[in-house]
Structures are given as C-alpha cells and as structure tokens.
C-alpha positions as CSV (number, residue, x, y, z in Angstrom):
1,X,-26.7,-1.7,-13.1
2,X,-28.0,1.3,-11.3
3,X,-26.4,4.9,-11.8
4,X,-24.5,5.0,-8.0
5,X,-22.9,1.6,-9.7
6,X,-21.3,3.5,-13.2
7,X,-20.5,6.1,-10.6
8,X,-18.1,3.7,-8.3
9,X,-17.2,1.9,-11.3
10,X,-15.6,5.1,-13.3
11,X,-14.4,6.7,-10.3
12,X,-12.3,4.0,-10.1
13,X,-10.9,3.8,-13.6
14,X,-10.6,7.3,-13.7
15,X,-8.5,7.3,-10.3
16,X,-4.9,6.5,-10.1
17,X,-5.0,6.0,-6.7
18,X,-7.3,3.8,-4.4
19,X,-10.4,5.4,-3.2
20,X,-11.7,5.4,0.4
21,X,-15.1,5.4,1.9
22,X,-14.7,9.2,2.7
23,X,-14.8,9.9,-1.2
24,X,-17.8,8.0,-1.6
25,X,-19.8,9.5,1.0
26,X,-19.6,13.0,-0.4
27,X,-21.1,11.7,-3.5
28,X,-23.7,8.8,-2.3
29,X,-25.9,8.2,0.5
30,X,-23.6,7.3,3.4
31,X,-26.9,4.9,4.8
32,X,-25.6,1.2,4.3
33,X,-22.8,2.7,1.9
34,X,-19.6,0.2,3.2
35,X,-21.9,-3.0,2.3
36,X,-23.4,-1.4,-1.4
37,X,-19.9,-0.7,-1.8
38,X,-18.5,-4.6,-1.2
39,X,-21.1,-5.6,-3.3
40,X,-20.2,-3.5,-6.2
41,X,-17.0,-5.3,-5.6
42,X,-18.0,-8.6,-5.6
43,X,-20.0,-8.0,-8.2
44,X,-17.8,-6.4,-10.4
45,X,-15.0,-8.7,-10.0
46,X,-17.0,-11.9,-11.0
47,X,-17.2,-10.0,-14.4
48,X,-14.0,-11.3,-15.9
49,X,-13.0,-8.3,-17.7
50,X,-9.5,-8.6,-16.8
51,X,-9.8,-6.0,-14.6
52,X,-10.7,-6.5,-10.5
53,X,-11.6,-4.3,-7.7
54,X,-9.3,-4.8,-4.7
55,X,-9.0,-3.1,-1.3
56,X,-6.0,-1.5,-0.7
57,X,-4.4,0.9,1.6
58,X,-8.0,1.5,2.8
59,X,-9.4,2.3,0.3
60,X,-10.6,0.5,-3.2
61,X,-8.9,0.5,-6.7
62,X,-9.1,-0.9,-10.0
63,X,-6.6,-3.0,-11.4
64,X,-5.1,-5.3,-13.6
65,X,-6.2,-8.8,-13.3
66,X,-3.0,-10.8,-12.4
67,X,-3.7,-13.5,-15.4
68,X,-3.4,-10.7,-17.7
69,X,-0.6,-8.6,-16.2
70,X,2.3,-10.9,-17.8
71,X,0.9,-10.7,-20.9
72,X,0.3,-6.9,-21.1
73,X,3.8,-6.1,-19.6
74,X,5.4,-6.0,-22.2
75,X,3.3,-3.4,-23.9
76,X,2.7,-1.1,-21.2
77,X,5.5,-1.9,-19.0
78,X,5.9,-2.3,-14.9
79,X,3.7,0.5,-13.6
80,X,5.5,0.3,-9.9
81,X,9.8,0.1,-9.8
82,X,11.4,-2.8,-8.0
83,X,13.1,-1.8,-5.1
84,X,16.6,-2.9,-3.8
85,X,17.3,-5.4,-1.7
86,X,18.1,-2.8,1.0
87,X,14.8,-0.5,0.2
88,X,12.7,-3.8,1.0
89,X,15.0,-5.0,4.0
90,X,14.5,-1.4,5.6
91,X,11.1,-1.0,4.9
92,X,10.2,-3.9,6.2
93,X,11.8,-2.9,9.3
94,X,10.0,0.1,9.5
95,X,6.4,-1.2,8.8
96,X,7.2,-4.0,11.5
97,X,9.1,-1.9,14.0
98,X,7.6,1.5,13.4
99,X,7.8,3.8,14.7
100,X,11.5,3.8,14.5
101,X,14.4,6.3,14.3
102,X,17.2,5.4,11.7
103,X,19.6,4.7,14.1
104,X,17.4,1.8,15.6
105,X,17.1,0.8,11.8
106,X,21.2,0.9,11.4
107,X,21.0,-1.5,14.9
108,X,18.6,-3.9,13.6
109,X,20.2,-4.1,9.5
110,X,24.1,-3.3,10.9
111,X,24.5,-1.4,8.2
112,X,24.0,3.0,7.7
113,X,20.8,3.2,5.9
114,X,20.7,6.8,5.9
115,X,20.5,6.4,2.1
116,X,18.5,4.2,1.6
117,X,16.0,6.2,4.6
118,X,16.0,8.8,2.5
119,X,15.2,7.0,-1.2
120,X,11.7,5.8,0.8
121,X,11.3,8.9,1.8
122,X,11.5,10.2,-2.0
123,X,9.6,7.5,-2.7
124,X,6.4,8.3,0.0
125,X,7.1,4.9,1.2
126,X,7.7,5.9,4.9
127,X,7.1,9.2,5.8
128,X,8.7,11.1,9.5
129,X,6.1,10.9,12.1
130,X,7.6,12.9,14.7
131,X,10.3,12.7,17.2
132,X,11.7,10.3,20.0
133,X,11.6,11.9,23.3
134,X,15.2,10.9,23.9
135,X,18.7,13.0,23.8
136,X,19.1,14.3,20.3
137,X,15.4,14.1,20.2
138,X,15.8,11.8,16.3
139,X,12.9,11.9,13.4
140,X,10.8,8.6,14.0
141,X,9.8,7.0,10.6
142,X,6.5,4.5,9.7
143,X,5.0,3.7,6.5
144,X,2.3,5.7,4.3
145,X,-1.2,5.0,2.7
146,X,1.4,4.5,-0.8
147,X,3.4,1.5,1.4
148,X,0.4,0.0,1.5
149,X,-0.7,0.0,-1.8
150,X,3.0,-0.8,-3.3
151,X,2.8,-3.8,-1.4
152,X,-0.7,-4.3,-2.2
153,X,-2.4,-4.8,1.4
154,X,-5.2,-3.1,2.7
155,X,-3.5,-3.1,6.5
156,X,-0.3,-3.7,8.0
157,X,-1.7,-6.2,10.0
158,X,-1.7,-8.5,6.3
159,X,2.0,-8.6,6.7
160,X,3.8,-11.7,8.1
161,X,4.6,-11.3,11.5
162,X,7.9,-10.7,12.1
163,X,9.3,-13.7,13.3
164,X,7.7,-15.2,9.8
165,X,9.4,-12.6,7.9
166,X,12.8,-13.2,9.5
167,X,12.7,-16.5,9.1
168,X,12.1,-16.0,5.1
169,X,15.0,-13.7,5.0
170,X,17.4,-16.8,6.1
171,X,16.2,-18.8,3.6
C-alpha cells in the first residue's frame, strides 16, 4: 500500500462527512486521480474489515459494514434519527418535485406541512433555493449534499422514480 493510499484511507476515518474529489486534488496529483481513487475503493472494500468505502452524496465515506451494524447498535447506538412519517413523505416530495414552494407541497400531501418544512430545514435536509417568480414571490425548497447521504445515494437520480415511489406508498 503506497503512502497516497494511508492518506485516502485516514482521511476517511478521520472525516465525519463524505469526501469529494475536490478534497483530494488539493492533496494528490489530480492526473488519473477519479480512477486511483475507485480503485482504493475497490480495493479497500474487498478487505473485510467491517468497514466499506461507499460513494455518497458525491463524494466518498467510510462506514460501517451493514453485517456488522445490527450487532454494534446496540453499543454505539443509531448514528442518523428516524424521521416521521410526514419528514419522509415531504422530503420525498421535494427531492422528486424540487424545486418546490410549500404550498405546492401542502397541494401534493393535503395537508400544512409548514412544520414539518421547517424540521428539514433544521435538519439540512432541504435547504431554500430561491424564489418562484410568481405573486407572493414564495421560498422554493430542494434537497442538500446531507439528503443525499441520510438516504445513502450518491445522486438523486438513484431514487425510484416517482410513479414507483407512489405506488409503494399505497401499499
């Protein structure tokens, strides 16, 4: 294992957050750095460790393996909160329909979800991406880098569609 590998390597574990290509590039040469940087990957994850390298949110971070997660729960506990019914239900809106103004949101669930807007918001889960060029001009919502990686995706695109999604909701 060369030294640029232990560097990607314990960036990682030292981040709590996934790292993106532009971190690396400040630190190794950016020539053929995106395929070095899959192979450290693949590499890495073949280990077994109980730890794996996944790409999230566009960037990469370590994690626990999903064989061992059950079993270590206990000890260290959920690292990310479940969210409600309604927090899922209106995020999913959002990351499907976005950008969206609440009131589009409201239409869509039937419901207010001006509290519930505002918990995702606490959260960094959406964030306000500007305004709708309509009377009353209202704050337009879409996800953040941190949906992505709650939901553990590297793109929206790795959603269901949302037809597929709907049709899981009835069921």
């Amino acid at each position: 294992m060369d030294k640029e590998q232990k560097i990607f390597y314990t960036s990682l574990f030292l981040s709590c957050t996934p790292l993106d290509k532009k971190f690396f590039r400040k630190i190794f040469d950016p020539i053929n750095l995106e395929n070095r940087l899959l192979s450290y990957v693949e590499s890495f994850n073949t280990l077994g460790l109980g730890m794996k390298i996944r790409m999230v949110s566009g960037g990469y971070q370590m994690v626990t393996d999903k064989d061992l997660l059950d079993e270590l729960a206990p000890y260290f506990g959920e690292k990310t909160e479940a969210l409600s019914r309604a927090s899922m239900e209106t995020s999913a809106i959002i990351a499907y329909k976005q950008p969206i103004t609440r009131l589009e949101i409201d239409e869509i669930r039937g419901v207010n979800s001006s509290g519930t807007v505002r918990y995702l918001l606490e959260k960094n889960l959406i964030k306000v991406t500007g305004r709708k060029d309509v009377p009353g001009r209202p704050l337009l919502y879409s996800t953040t880098k941190y949906f992505l990686e709650y939901m553990g995706i590297n793109d929206i695109s790795e959603l269901p569609t949302f037809r597929e999604w709907q049709e899981l909701k009835t069921k």
